[in-house]
Structure formats: C-alpha cells, structure tokens
C-alpha positions in Angstrom: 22.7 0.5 9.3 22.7 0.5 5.1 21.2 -2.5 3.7 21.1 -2.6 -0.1 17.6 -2.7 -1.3 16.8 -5.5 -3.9 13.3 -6.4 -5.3 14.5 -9.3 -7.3 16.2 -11.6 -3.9 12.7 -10.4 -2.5 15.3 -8.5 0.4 14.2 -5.2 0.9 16.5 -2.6 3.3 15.2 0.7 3.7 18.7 2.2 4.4 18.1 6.0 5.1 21.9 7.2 3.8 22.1 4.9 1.0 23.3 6.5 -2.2 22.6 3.4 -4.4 18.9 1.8 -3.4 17.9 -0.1 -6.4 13.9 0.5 -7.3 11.3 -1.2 -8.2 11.8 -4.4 -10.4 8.9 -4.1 -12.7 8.6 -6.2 -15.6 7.5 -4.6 -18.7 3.7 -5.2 -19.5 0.6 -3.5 -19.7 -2.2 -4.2 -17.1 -5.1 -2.7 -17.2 -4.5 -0.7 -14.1 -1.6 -0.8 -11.2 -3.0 -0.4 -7.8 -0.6 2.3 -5.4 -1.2 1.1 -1.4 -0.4 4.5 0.9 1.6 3.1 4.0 0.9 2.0 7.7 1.9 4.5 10.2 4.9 2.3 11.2 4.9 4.8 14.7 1.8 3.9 15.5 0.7 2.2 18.6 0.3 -1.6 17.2 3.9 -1.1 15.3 5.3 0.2 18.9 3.7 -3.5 19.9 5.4 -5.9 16.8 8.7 -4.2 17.3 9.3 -4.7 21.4 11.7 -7.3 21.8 9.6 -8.7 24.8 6.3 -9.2 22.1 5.5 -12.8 22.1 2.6 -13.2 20.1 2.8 -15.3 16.6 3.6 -12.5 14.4 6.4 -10.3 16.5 8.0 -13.9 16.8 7.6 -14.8 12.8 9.1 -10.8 12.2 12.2 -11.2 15.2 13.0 -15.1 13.3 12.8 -13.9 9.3 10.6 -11.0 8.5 6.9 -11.1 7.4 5.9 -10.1 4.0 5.2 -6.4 3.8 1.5 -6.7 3.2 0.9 -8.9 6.2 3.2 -6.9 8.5 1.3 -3.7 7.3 -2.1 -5.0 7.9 -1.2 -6.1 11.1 -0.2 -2.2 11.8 -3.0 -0.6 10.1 -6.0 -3.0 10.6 -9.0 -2.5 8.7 -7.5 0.3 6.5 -4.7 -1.7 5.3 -6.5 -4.9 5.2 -9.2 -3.1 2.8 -6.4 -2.4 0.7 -4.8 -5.3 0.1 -7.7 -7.1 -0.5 -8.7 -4.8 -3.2 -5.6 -4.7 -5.0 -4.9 -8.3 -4.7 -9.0 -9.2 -6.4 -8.5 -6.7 -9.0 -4.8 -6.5 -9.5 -3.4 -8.9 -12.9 -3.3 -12.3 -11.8 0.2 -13.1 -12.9 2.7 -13.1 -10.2 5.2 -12.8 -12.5 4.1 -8.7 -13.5 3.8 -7.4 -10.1 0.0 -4.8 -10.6 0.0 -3.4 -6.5 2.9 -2.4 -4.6 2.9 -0.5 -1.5 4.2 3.2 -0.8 6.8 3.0 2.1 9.0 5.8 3.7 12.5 5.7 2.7 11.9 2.0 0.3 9.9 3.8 -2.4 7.2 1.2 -4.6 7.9 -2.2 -2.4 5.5 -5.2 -4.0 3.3 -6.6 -0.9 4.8 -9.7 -0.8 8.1 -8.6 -0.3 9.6 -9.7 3.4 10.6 -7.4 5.5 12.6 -7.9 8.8 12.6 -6.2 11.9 15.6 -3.8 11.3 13.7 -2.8 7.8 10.3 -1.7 9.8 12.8 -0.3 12.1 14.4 2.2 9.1 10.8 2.9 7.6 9.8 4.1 11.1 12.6 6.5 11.2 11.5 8.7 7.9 9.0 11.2 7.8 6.2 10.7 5.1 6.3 14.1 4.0 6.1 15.8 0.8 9.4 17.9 1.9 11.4 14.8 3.0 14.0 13.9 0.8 14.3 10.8 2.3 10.8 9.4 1.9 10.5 11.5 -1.8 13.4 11.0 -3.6 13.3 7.3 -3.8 9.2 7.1 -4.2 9.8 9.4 -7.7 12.6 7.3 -8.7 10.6 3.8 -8.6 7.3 5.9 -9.7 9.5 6.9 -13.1 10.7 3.2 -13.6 6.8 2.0 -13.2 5.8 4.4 -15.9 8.1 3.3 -18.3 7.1 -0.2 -17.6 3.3 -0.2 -17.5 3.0 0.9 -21.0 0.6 3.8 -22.9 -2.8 3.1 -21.6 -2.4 1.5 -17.7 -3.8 3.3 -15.5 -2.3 3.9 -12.0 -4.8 4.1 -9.4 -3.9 5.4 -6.0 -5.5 3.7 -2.7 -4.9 6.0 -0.3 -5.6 9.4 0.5 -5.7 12.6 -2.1 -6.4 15.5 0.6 -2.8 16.0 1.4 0.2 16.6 -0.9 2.2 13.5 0.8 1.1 10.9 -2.1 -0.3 13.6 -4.8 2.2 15.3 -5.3 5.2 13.0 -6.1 2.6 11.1 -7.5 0.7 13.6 -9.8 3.6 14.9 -11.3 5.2 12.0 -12.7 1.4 10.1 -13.9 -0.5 13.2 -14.4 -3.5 12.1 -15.9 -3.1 8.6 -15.5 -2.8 9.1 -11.8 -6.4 7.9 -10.3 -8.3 7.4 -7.3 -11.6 5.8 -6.0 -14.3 8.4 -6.5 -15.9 6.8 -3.3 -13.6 8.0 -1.3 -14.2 11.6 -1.0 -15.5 12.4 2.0 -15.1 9.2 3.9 -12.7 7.8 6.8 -10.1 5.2 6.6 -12.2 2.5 8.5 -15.3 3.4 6.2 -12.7 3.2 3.3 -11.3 0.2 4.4 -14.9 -1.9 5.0 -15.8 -0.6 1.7 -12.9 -2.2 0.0 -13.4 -5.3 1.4 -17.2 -5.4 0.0 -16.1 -4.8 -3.1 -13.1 -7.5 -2.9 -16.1 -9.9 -1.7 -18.5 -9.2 -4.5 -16.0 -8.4 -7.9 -17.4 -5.1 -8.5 -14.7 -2.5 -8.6 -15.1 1.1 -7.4 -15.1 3.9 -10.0 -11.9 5.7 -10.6 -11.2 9.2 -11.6 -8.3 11.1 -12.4 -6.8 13.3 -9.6 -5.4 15.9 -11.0 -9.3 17.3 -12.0 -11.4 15.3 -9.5 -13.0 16.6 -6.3 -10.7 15.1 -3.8 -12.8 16.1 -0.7 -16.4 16.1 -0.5 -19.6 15.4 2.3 -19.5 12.4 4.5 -21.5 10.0 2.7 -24.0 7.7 4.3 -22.5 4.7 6.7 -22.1 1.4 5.2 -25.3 -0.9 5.6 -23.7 -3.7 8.3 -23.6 -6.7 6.3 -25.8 -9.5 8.2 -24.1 -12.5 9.8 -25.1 -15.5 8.9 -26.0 -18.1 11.8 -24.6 -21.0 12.0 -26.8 -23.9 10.5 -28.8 -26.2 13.6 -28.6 -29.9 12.4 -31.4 -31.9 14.1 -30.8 -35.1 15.3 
C-alpha cells in the first residue's frame, strides 16, 4: 500500500515504494535548538500487542478507529525511553506550535512532528523497514527531511539528537548533513535507555536542561555512571477529623 505522506493535513503514510514522499513541513525560524527523537522499535513486543486486531484495550481501539498521534503511539511502544523523550523535547522545545522544534525519527517517514496521527496501516509500513544505516528505505527519506530542516532552522540553531550516538544508524545520516551543529546530551554516555529515559523526565520536572555537546568530537561512549537517586514519594496527606 502507497499512501502519500503529508505534514501539512497532519496525514502521515509511510509508503515503502513511494517515489514522491513529501518531507518535513518546517516553517522557517530560528529556535534556539530542535530536538531529534530516535524511534520506538515498532517490532517490538508492546507494538506486536497495539497492532493485533483482537487488542481491546483504550489505545489499540483509539489506533484501529483513527490513529493516535505519533508521540503517544510511540510512548506506548517504548515506555520509559520514549516517554523520557518526549517530555524533554516538549519542556524545552519553542513553545509555538506553529514552528514545530522536536520531531521524531521514523523508518521509511523520515522527520515526522510528534503530534502527527498515525493509523494502523502507517505503524504497520514503519514496522516493515529496517533502521539501518545501509537501508535505503529508512535513509534516503531521513536525509531528505534532515536537508529541508537545515535550511529552515537558520545559522545558529542547534540540532540536538535524543537518542543514541554509539551506532552509525542516527550519526551518520545525521552527522553529515549538521556536522557541527549536530548535538547530543553529554549525560548520556555510558548510560541505558531506562536510566536515560528517568533522567529526562527529572529534568522535564525541574527546567534544568542537560548539557549538549557536539558529536562529531565528543566521547560518545564512556563508564556507567552512578544510578539515579529514586526520587521520594510523597504520602498522601491524613486529614483529621
């Protein structure tokens, strides 16, 4: 199945044979930074459980009926990691809906903004591509919409990358059309996706952004650091009579 992809409708198709896939809608400003999300793994075992026709739970129904915006959907699949993610981007991003600053990295759909619906048939194509630097399918469109964001950001946005840096899948389509301008959370070398995740949503909670550094020179991989402190639940209040 070929479904046209198009930004602007908010309908997004990730058709694998498509010849004609319309990228990124961008509008031209300059933000102090646009946030990249790396993908769910749309094989894994909770995307298995959204896309069965016999699911029955609120979200699998919501997806069957109209399609769930791609941030929701992909949180659902990813859990913590994902969920870190969007909540970073989305407290640090520009607030102005109208000048997208995050948009998510999918396989086959290139830079797709997080709020962008997708159906079932769409999570369905962006299961069937690879996510690998060698894939034409996943890389080709990715480098087209990265080329349209860098003519749109302006001279001094930076592009920071939430996702991982120790494998060429994101770097190198990536690196080589930002270069320099191409960064990533220092805090994440050396730390897991569930560590990175819980860390992101700390810092969504408090304001205080993590410190980025360019990739092409930084040390991508490094020792584990120390486990998050656990942060303390709070109890629920007694009221006396």
């Amino acid at each position: 199945m070929n479904q046209k992809l198009n930004i602007r409708a908010a309908k997004v198709s990730v058709a694998r044979q498509s010849r004609h896939r319309p990228t990124a809608d961008v509008p031209s400003h300059e933000p102090g930074r646009v946030f990249l999300l790396s993908p769910a793994n749309a094989n894994g075992v909770r995307a298995k459980m959204i896309l069965s026709d016999r699911a029955q739970f609120g979200l699998a129904v919501r997806l069957r009926k109209g399609g769930l915006p791609l941030g929701e959907l992909f949180s659902f699949i990813s859990g913590l990691y994902f969920r870190g993610k969007l909540a970073y981007a989305q407290a640090f991003a520009p607030n102005d809906s109208s000048k997208p600053g995050a948009f998510v990295i999918t396989a086959g759909g290139g830079l797709i903004p997080p709020e962008t619906p997708i159906t079932i048939e769409q999570l369905r194509e962006i299961a069937g591509v690879p996510i690998e630097a060698n894939q034409a399918r996943y890389r080709m469109p990715l480098e087209c919409d990265a080329r349209k964001l860098l003519k749109r950001i302006g001279k001094v946005c930076e592009v920071v990358l939430l996702g991982s840096v120790a494998t060429p899948k994101y770097v190198e389509p990536l690196l080589g059309i930002f270069g320099e301008r191409l960064m990533f959370p220092a805090e994440f070398a050396g730390r897991g996706d569930m560590s990175r995740g819980g860390l992101m949503l700390r810092c969504a909670r408090s304001g205080e952004q993590l410190t980025y550094v360019p990739v092409a020179t930084a040390m991508r991989n490094g020792p584990r650091p120390p486990k998050l402190p656990k942060v303390p639940r709070i109890s629920p209040r007694v009221v006396e009579a």
